[in-house]
C-alpha positions as CSV (number, residue, x, y, z in Angstrom):
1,X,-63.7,36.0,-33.4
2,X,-61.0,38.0,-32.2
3,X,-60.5,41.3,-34.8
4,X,-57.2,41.4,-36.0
5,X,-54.9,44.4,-34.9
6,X,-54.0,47.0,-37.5
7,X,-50.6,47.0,-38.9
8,X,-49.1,50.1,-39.5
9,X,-46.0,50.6,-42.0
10,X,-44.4,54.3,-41.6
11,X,-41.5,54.9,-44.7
12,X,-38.9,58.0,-45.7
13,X,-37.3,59.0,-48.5
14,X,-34.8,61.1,-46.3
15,X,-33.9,64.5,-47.5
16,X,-32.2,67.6,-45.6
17,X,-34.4,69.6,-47.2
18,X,-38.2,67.8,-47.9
19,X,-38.6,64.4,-46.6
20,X,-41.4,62.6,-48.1
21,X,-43.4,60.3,-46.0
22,X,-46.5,57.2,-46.4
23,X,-48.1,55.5,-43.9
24,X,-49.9,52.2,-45.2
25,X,-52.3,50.1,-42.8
26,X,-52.7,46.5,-43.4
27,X,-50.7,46.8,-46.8
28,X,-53.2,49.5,-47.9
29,X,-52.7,53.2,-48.3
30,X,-53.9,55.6,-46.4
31,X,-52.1,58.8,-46.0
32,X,-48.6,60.7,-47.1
33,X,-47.1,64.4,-46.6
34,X,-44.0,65.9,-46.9
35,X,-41.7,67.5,-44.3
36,X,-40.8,70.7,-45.6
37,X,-38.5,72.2,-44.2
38,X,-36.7,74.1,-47.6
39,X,-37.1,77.6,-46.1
40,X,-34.5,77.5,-43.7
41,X,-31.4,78.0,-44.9
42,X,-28.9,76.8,-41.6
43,X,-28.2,73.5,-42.4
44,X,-27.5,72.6,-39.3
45,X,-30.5,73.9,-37.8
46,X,-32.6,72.3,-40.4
47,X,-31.0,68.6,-40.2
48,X,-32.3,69.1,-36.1
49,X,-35.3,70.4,-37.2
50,X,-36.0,67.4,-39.6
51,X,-35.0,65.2,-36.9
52,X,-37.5,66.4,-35.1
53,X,-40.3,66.5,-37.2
54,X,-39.4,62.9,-38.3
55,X,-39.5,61.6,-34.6
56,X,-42.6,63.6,-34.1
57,X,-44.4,61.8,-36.6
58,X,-43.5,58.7,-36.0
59,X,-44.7,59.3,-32.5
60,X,-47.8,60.3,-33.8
61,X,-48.5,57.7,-36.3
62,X,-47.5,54.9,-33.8
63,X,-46.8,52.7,-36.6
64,X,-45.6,48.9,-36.1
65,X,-42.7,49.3,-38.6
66,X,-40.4,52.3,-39.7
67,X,-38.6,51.4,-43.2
68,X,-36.4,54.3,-44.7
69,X,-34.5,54.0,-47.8
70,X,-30.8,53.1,-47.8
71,X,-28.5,55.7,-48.0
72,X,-27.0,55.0,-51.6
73,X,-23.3,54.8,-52.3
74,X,-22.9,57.2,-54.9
75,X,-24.0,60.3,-52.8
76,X,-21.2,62.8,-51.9
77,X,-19.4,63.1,-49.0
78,X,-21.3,66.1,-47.1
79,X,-24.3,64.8,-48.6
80,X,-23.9,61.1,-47.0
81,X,-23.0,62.5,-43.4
82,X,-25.7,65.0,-43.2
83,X,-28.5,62.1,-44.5
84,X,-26.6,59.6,-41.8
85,X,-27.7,61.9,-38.9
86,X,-31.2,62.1,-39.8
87,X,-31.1,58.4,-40.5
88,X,-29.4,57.5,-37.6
89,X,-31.9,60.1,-35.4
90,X,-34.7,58.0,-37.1
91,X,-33.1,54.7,-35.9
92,X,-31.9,55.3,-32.5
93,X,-35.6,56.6,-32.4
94,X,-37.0,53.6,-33.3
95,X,-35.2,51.3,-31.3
96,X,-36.2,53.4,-28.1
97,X,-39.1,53.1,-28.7
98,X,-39.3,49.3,-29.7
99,X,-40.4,50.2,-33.2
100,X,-39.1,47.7,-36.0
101,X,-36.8,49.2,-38.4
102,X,-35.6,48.5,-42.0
103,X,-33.9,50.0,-44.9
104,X,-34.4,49.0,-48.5
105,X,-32.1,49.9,-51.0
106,X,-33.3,52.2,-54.3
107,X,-32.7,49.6,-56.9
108,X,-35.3,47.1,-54.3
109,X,-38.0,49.7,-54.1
110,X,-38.1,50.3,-57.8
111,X,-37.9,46.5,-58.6
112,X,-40.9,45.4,-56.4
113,X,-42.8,48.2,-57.8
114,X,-42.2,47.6,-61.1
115,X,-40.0,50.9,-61.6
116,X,-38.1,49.7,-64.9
117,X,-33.8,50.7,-64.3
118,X,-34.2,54.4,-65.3
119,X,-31.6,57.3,-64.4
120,X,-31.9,60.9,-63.4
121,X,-35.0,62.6,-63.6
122,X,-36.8,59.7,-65.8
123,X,-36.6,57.8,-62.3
124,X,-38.2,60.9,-60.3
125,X,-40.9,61.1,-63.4
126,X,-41.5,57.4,-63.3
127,X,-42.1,57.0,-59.7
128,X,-44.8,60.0,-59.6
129,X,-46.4,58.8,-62.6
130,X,-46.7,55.4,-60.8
131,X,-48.5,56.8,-57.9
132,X,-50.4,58.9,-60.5
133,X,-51.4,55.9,-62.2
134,X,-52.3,53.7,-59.1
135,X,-53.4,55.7,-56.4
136,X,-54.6,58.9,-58.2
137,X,-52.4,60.8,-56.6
138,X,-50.7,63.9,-57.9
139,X,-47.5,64.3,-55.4
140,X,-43.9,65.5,-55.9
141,X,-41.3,63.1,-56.6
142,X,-40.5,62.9,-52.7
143,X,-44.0,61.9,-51.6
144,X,-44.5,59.9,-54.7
145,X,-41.3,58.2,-53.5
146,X,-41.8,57.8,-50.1
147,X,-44.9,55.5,-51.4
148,X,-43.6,53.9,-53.4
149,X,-41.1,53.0,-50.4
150,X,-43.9,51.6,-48.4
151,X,-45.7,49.9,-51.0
152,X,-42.3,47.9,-51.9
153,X,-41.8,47.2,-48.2
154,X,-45.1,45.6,-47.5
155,X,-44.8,43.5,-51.0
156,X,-41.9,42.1,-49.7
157,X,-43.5,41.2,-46.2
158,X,-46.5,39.8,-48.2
159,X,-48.9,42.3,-46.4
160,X,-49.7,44.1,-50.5
């Protein structure tokens, strides 16, 4: 019987400054980091830098899919054009490469998981403590996130 080929899910939760990250195989977890990258102050070098970094590790992690969370409407400005490079680094990346790529919206990601509507920092707190709860894991709310982001993603695609 043939043995059936690993599929790897790599998700984001995009920041300029620490960009959370979780790689699930087969639906299951199995690793997560952030990309911290708060010490340097030139934005401009930074969003290269996290371009980088992101690329790197997606070339490292060879994963089947790449799913990153939506850049949400209600962001500023400078904010939403310095995220859309990163993201758009990430998906000229993937397509390059011949890497699948998706985006799912906040409110999806919290719904799939279970995250009830919350605002502010109750949504930050309820997304670690989920992670807390079913992974035993202790991360920051980008990490936590970034989870969270991956667990939704392979719900959805009925590989949970």
């Amino acid at each position: 019987m043939a043995r059936r080929k690993k599929w790897k899910v790599l998700a984001f939760d995009t920041a300029t400054k620490k960009t959370g990250w979780a790689l699930f195989i087969n639906g299951k977890y199995a690793e997560s980091g952030v990309i911290d990258l708060s010490k340097n102050k030139n934005i401009e070098d930074r969003i290269k830098d996290m371009c980088l970094s992101i690329t790197t590790l997606i070339f490292d992690k060879s994963p089947d899919v790449v799913v990153v969370e939506q850049l949400s409407s209600t962001r500023n400005a400078d904010t939403t054009r310095k995220l859309s490079r990163i993201i758009g680094a990430v998906y000229y990346y993937c397509i390059s490469k011949n890497i699948y790529y998706s985006e799912i919206s906040c409110d999806m990601w919290r719904k799939l998981v279970g995250i009830k509507n919350s605002k502010g920092k109750k949504v930050k707190t309820d997304s670690i403590n989920r992670v807390l709860q079913k992974y035993k894991l202790n991360l920051d709310d980008n990490e936590a996130d970034s989870v969270n982001i991956c667990e939704a993603y392979c719900i959805n695609h009925n590989n949970a």
